[in-house]
C-alpha positions as CSV (number, residue, x, y, z in Angstrom):
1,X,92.3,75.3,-249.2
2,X,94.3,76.0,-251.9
3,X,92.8,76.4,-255.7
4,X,96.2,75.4,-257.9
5,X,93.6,76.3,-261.0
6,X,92.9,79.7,-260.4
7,X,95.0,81.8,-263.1
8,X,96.7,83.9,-259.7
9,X,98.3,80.1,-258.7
10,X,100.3,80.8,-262.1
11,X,101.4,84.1,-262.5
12,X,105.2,83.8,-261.0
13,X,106.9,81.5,-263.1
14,X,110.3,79.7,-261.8
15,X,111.7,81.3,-264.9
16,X,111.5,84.9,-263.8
17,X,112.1,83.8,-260.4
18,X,115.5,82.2,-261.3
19,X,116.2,85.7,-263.5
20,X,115.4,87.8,-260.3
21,X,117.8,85.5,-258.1
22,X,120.6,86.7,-261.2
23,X,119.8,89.9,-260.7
24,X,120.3,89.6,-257.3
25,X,124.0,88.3,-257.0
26,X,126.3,90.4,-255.7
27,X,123.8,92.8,-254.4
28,X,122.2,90.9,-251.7
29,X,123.2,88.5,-249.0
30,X,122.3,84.3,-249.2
31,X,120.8,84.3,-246.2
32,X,121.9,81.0,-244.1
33,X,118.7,77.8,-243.3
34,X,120.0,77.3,-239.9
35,X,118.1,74.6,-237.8
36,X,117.7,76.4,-234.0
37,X,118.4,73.8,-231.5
38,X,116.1,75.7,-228.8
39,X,113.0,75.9,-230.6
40,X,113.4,72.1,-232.1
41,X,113.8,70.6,-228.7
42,X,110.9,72.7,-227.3
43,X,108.9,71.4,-230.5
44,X,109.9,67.8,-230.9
45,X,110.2,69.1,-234.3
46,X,113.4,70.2,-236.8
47,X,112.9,73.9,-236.8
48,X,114.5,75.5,-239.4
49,X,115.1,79.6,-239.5
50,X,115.4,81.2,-242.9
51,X,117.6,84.1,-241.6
52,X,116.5,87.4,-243.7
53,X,117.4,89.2,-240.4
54,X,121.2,89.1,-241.8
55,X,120.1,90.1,-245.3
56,X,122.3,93.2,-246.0
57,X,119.3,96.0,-244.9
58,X,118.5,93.1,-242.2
59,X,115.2,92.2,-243.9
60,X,114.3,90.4,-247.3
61,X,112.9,93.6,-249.0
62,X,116.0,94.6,-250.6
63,X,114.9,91.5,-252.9
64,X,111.5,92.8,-254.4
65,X,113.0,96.1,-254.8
66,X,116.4,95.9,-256.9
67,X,114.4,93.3,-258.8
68,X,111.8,95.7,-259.6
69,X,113.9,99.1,-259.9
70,X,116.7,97.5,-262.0
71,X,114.2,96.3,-264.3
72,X,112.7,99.6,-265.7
73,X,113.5,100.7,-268.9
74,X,116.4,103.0,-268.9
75,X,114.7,104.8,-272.3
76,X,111.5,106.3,-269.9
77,X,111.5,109.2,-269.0
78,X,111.0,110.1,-264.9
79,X,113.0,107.0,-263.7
80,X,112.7,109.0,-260.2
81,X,111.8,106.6,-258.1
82,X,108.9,107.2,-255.3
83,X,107.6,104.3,-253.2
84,X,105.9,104.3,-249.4
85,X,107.0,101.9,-246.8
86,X,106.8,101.1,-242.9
87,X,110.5,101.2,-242.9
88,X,112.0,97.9,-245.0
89,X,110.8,98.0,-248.0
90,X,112.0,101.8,-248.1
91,X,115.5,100.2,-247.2
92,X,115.3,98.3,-249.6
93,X,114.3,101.1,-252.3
94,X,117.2,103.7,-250.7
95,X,119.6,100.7,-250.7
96,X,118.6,99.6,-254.5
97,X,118.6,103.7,-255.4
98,X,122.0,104.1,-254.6
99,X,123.4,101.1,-255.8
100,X,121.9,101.9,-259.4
101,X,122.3,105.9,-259.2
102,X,118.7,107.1,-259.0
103,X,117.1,109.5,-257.2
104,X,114.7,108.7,-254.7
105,X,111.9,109.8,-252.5
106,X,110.8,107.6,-249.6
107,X,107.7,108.2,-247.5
108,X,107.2,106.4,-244.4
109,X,104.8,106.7,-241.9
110,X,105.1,109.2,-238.9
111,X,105.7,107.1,-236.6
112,X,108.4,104.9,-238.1
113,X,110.9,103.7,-235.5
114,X,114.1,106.1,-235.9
115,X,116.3,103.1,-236.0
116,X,114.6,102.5,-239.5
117,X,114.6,105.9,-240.7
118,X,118.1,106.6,-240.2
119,X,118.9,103.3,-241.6
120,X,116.9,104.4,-244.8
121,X,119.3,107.9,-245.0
122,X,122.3,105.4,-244.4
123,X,121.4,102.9,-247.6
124,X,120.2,105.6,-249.4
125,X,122.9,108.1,-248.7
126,X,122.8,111.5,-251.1
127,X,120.4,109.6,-253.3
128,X,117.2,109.6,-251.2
129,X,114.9,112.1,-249.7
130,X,112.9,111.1,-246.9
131,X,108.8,112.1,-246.1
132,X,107.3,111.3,-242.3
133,X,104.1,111.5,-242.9
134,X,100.4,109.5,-241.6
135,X,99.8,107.3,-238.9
136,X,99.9,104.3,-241.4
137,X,101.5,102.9,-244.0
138,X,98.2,103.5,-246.1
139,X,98.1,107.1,-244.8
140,X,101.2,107.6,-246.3
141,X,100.9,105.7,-249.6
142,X,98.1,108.1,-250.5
143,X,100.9,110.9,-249.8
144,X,103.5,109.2,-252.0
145,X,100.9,108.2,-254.8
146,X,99.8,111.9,-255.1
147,X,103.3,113.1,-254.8
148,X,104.1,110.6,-257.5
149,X,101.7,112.0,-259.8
150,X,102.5,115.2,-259.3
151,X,105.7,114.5,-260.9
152,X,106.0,111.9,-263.1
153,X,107.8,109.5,-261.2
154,X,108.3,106.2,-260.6
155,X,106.3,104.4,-258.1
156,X,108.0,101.2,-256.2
157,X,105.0,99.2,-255.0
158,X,105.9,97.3,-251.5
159,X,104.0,94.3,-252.1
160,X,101.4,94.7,-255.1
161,X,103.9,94.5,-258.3
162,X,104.8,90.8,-259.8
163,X,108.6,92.2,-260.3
164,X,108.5,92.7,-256.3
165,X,107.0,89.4,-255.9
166,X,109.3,87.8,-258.0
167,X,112.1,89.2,-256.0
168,X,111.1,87.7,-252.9
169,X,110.2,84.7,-254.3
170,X,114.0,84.2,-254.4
171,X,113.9,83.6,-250.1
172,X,111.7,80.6,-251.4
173,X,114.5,79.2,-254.0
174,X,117.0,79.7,-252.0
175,X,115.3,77.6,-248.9
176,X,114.7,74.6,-251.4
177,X,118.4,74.5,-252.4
178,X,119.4,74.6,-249.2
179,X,117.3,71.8,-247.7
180,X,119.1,69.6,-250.5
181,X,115.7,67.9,-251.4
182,X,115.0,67.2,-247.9
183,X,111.1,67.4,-247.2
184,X,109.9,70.4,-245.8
185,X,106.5,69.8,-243.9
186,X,105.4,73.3,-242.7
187,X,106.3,76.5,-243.5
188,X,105.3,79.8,-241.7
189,X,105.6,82.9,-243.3
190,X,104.2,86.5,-242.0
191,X,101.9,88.4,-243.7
192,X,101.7,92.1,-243.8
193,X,100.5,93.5,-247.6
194,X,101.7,89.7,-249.2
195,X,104.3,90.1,-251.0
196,X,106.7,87.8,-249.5
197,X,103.9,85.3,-248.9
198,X,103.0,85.5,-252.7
199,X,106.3,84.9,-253.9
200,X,107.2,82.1,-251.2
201,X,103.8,79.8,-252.1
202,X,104.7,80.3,-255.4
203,X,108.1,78.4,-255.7
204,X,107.2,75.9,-253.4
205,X,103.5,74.8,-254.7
206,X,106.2,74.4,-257.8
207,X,109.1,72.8,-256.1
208,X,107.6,71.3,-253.0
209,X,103.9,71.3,-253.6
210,X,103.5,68.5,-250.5
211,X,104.6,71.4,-247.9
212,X,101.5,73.4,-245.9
213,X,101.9,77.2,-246.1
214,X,100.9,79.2,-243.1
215,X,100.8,83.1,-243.6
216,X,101.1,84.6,-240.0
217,X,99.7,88.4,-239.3
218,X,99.0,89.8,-235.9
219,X,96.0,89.7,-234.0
220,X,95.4,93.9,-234.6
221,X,96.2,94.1,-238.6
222,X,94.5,90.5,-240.0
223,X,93.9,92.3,-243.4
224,X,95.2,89.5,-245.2
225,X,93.0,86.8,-242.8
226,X,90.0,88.5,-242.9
227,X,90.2,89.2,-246.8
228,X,90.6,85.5,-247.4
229,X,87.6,84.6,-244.9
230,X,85.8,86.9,-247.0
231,X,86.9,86.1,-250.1
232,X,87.6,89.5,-251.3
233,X,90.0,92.5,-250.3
234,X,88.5,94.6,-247.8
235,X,89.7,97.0,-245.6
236,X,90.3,96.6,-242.1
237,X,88.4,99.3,-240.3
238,X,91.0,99.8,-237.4
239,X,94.2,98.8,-237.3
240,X,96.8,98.2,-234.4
241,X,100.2,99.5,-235.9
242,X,102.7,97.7,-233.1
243,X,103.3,95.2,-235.4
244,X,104.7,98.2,-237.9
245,X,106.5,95.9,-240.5
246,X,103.3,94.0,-241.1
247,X,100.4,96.6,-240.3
248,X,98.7,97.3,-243.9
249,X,94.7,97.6,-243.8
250,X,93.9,96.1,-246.8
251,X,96.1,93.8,-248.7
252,X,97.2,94.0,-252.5
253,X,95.3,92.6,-255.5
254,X,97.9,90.7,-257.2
255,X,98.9,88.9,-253.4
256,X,95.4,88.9,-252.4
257,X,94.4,86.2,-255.5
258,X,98.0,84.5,-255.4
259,X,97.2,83.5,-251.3
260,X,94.0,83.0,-252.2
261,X,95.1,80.1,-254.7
262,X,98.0,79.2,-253.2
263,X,98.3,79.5,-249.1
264,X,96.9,76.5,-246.8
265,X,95.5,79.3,-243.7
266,X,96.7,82.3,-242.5
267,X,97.0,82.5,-238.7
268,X,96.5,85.5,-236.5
269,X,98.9,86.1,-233.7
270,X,98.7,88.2,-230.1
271,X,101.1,91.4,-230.2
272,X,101.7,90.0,-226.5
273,X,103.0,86.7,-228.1
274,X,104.9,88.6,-230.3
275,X,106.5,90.6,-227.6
276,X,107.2,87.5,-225.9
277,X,109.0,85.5,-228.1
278,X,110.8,88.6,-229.3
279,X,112.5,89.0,-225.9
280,X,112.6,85.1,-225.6
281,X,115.0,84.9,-228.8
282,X,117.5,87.8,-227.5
283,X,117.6,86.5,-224.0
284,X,118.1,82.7,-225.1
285,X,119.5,83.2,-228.7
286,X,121.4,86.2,-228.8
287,X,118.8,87.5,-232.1
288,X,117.8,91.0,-232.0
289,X,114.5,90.5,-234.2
290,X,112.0,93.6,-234.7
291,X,108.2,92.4,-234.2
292,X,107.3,91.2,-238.0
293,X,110.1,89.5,-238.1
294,X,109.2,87.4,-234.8
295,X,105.8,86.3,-236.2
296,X,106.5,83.4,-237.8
297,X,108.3,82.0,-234.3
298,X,104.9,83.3,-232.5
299,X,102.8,81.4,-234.7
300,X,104.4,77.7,-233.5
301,X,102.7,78.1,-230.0
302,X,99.4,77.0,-232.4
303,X,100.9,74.5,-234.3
304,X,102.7,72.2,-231.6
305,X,100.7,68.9,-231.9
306,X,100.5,69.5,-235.9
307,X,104.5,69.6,-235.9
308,X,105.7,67.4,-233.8
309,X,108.4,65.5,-235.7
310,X,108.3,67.3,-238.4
311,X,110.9,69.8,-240.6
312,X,109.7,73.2,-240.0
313,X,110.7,76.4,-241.6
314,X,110.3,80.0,-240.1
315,X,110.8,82.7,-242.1
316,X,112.4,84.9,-239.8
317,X,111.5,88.3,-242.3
318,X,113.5,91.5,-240.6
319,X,115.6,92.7,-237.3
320,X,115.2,96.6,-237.8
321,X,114.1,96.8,-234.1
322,X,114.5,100.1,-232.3
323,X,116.0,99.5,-228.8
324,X,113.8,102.7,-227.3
325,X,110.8,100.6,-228.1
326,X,112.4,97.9,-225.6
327,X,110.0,98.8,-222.7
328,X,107.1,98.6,-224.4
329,X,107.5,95.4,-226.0
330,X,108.8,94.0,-222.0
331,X,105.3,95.8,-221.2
332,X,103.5,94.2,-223.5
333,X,105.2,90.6,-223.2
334,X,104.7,90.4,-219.1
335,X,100.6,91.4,-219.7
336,X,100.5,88.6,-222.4
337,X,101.6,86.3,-219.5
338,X,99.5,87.6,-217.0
339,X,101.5,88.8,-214.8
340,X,100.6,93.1,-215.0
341,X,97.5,94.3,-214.5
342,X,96.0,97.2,-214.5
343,X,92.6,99.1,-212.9
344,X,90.8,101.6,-212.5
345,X,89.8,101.8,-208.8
346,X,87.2,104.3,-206.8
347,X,88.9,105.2,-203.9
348,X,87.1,107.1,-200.7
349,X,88.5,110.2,-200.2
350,X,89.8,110.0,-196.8
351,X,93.1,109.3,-194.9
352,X,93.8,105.2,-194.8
353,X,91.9,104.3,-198.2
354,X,95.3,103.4,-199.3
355,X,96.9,101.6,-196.6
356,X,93.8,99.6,-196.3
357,X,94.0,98.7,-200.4
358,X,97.8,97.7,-200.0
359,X,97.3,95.9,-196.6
360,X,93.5,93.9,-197.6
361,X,93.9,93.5,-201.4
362,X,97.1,92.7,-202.3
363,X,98.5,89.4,-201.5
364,X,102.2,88.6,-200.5
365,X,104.7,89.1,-203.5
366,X,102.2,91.7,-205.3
367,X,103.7,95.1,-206.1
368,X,102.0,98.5,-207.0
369,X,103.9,99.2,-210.3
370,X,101.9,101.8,-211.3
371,X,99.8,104.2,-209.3
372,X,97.9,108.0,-210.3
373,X,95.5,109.7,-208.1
374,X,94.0,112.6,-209.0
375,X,91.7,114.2,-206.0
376,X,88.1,115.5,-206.4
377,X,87.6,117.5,-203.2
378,X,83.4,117.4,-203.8
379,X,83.1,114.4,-204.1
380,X,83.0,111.7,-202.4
381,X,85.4,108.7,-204.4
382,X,88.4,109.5,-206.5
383,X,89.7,107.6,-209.5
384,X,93.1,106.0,-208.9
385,X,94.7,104.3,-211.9
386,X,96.6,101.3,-210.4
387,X,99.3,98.6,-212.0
388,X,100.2,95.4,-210.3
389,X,102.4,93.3,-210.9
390,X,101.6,89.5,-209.8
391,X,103.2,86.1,-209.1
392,X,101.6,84.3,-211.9
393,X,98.8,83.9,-214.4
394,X,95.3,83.9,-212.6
395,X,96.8,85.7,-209.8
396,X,94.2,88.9,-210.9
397,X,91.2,87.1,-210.0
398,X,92.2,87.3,-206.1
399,X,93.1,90.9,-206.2
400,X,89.4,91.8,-207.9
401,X,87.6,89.1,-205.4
402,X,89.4,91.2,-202.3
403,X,88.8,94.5,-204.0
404,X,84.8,93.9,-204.2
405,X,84.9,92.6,-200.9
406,X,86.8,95.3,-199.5
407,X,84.3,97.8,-201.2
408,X,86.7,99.1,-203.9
409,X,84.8,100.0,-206.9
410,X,86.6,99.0,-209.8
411,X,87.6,98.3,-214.1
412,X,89.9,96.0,-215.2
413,X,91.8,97.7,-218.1
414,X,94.0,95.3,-219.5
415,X,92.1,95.2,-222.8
416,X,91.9,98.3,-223.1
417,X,94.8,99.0,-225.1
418,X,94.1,102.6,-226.3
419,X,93.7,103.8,-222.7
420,X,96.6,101.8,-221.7
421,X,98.8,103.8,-224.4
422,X,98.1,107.0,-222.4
423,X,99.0,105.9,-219.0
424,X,101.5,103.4,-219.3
């Protein structure tokens, strides 16, 4: 619950949130409130999309960063700016860099998406240099912090910096202005280090104190989640980095105290689901959203009963999707609903052992989608790795019944995600 007495509840004031939404014009985009017709008749509910996915680098970032980088004295010296990013927030930086003539270097982590990297040399143009390095985003904040060090420079926090929270704070102004006093009952809000989330619950335990904030994190990075179950920072001992826009092991100081005070609950939400309602709002809406910026959608499947007939708002955060990473997200989506599945089978090594698996196992409408056999001549069973695709959820218990009783020694694999990552 929230504490509103806890010093963190009061350290964004509206006044330096109003000068950061100054600073701001001209430089970033007023992203439209736009009620979506889909999700509110599938919800009973008014559901309201704050749209940073048409912010000018498609996500909010740009708003932490110019706030932060055009507030630094001009009179100290190494105004070089260095900040590490999963791929927005160094948008936002290269954008913000350019814009004020500065020189920049941007690490992100190896495997960014390319979409977001080139976008980064695009924003940033001449005035950027750009480091791939780490699996993670914290991997390669220790790189940039040491490389900052080294040299005097600047360093551009993504999340944990009350001039970056103050920027994005401005998403929540501009939210209340728009909803022209309206009550707004819920609003969801994803969660990677807590910056947005910080700057969000600030305004509206000002401005709307009545409305119940839900941070939203995925399932495989609840750093944020499990800190605040804890009640201290902590950090996550794995991490699933699919999510890459809101995959951060441990969350930030400043945003772990202001959620702390100021958020109702933080919800935790299946990549699957994630994958799923990512390809439900291009194939229904015509909106190319990247994974973080789907999580606040994901996160209504929980909610239905709570907000039903009520005004909902979904911060919808970022659309720096790259299309290559299409497949695996369809991947990911279809096991979510149950409908590939995927096993490790023993097969006996001897003509038939297949035609006798695709004839007695599978069922009508079942398809081998997947199939690798590698043969052990002294022994007697080889390991098959097998993907099926079914008719529906539940479907998966036949195939296992009619594999045991057909002999077929077997694992089911589905949540097995690391293996899966090899093979599929």
């Amino acid at each position: 619950m929230p504490d509103l007495e806890a010093p963190a509840a009061t350290a964004v004031t509206l006044a330096n949130v109003e000068a950061a939404a100054r600073r701001l014009k001209g430089v970033i985009t007023k992203t439209p409130l736009m009620q979506n017709l889909g999700l509110s008749r599938n919800y009973d509910a008014t559901i309201l999309l704050k749209r940073e996915d048409l912010q000018v680098v498609r996500s909010y970032k740009i708003r932490g960063a110019y706030n932060k980088i055009a507030t630094l004295p001009t009179t100290v010296p190494g105004r070089q700016i260095v900040c590490a990013s999963a791929g927005n927030h160094a948008q936002g930086v290269a954008y913000a860099c350019q814009l004020l003539g500065l020189q920049g270097d941007i690490f992100m982590p190896a495997q960014t998406p390319a979409q977001k990297v080139d976008k980064v040399r695009l924003f940033g143009k001449d005035m950027v240099t750009v480091h791939l390095t780490g699996r993670t985003f914290d991997d390669c904040y220790h790189a940039a912090q040491a490389f900052c060090d080294a040299r005097g420079s600047t360093f551009v926090h993504p999340f944990d910096d009350l001039a970056i929270v103050e920027g994005q704070a401005t998403v929540g102004l501009e939210i209340l202005k728009a909803a022209h006093d309206a009550p707004i009952d819920f609003c969801f809000m994803p969660i990677g280090g807590g910056g947005l989330a910080s700057g969000l619950a600030s305004v509206f335990r000002q401005l709307s104190p009545h409305t119940k904030l839900i941070g939203v994190q995925p399932l495989g990075a609840p750093s944020m989640h499990d800190a605040l179950a804890a009640g201290q920072r902590q950090a996550l001992a794995s991490l699933d980095t699919f999510v890459d826009g809101a995959a951060v092991k441990c969350p930030g100081e400043l945003t772990f105290e202001i959620c702390q005070a100021l958020l109702d609950e933080v919800h935790l939400v299946p990549e699957g689901q994630v994958c799923e309602d990512l390809l439900k709002m291009y194939n229904e809406e015509g909106m190319v959203l990247e994974p973080a910026g789907t999580l606040a959608i994901s996160a209504l499947h929980a909610y239905a009963d709570q907000i039903r007939g009520k005004t909902v708002v979904c911060i919808v955060s970022g659309s720096n999707n790259d299309i290559t990473r299409m497949e695996d997200i369809k991947e990911r989506a279809q096991r979510h609903q149950g409908l590939k599945h995927y096993f490790m089978v023993r097969f006996n090594q001897a003509p038939g052992a297949l035609r006798r698996f695709v004839n007695n196992v599978l069922a009508e409408g079942e398809d081998i989608i997947q199939f690798q056999y590698i043969k052990k001549n002294n022994k007697e069973k080889g390991p098959v790795f097998i993907g099926v695709e079914v008719q529906q959820r539940g479907d998966e218990a036949g195939i296992m019944a009619r594999m045991a009783a057909e002999g077929f020694g077997f694992e089911y694999l589905n949540g097995q995600q690391d293996f899966l990552s090899l093979l599929v």
